[in-house]
N, C-alpha and C positions, 0 to 999 in steps of 0.2 A: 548526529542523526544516525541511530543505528541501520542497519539494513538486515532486515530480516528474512530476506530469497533472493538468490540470483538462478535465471536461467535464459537459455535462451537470446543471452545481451541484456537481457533484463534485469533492471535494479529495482525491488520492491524494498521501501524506508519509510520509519513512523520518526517524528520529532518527539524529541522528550517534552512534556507539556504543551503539546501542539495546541492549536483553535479546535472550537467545536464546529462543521458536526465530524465525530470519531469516521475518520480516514486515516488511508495509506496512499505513499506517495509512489509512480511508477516512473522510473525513467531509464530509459534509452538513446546510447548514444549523445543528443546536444538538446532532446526534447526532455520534458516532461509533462506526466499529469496527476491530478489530487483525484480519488477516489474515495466515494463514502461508502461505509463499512455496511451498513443496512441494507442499500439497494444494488449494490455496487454499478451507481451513475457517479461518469465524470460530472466534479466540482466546477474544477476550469483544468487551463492547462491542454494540452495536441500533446499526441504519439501518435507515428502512421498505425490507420486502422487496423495490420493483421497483428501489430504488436498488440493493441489495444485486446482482442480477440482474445489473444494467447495466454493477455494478465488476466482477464477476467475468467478464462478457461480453470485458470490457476487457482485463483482468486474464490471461487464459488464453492466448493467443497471445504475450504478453510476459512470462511463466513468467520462461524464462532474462534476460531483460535484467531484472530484478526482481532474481534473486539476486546477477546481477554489480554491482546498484545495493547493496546490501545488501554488499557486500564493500566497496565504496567508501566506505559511511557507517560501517563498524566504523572503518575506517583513517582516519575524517576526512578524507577526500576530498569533493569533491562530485560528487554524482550525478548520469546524464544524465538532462535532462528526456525523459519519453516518449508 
C-alpha cells in the first residue's frame, strides 16, 4: 500500500486495486480511517477529530490529484507522492 503524504503523524495510503467507491486511507498512530475521494466523508474507520480536520484540511485542495492517484493504483501503477 503505497503512501502518498505524511505530515503532521499522518499517514495518507491508497491500495493498489482497492474497492470502489475511489478513496484514501488516513491513519494515525493505532487508528485509521477510509475517505472517499468525491465528497471527502468518512467510509468507516475513527481518527481523533482534530486529526480527522487536519487530513481533510489537506485533503481538499488535492481533490483531483487524489482521484488521478486512485486511477493509477486500480491500474497498478504507482502513485505521486503528494
Amino acid at each position: 500500500m503505497p503512501t502518498i503524504a505524511e505530515f503532521d503523524g499522518i499517514r495518507v495510503l491508497m491500495y493498489y486495486r482497492d474497492h470502489d467507491p475511489a478513496h484514501f486511507h488516513i491513519e494515525y498512530g493505532e487508528t485509521e480511517a477510509l475517505v472517499r475521494i468525491a465528497d471527502l466523508s468518512v467510509i468507516e474507520g475513527d481518527v481523533p477529530a482534530r486529526i480527522l480536520r487536519r487530513a481533510l484540511e489537506w485533503a481538499k485542495p488535492r481533490q483531483a490529484a487524489l482521484a488521478l492517484n486512485w486511477v493509477k493504483c486500480r491500474n497498478h501503477a504507482a502513485p505521486d507522492r503528494l
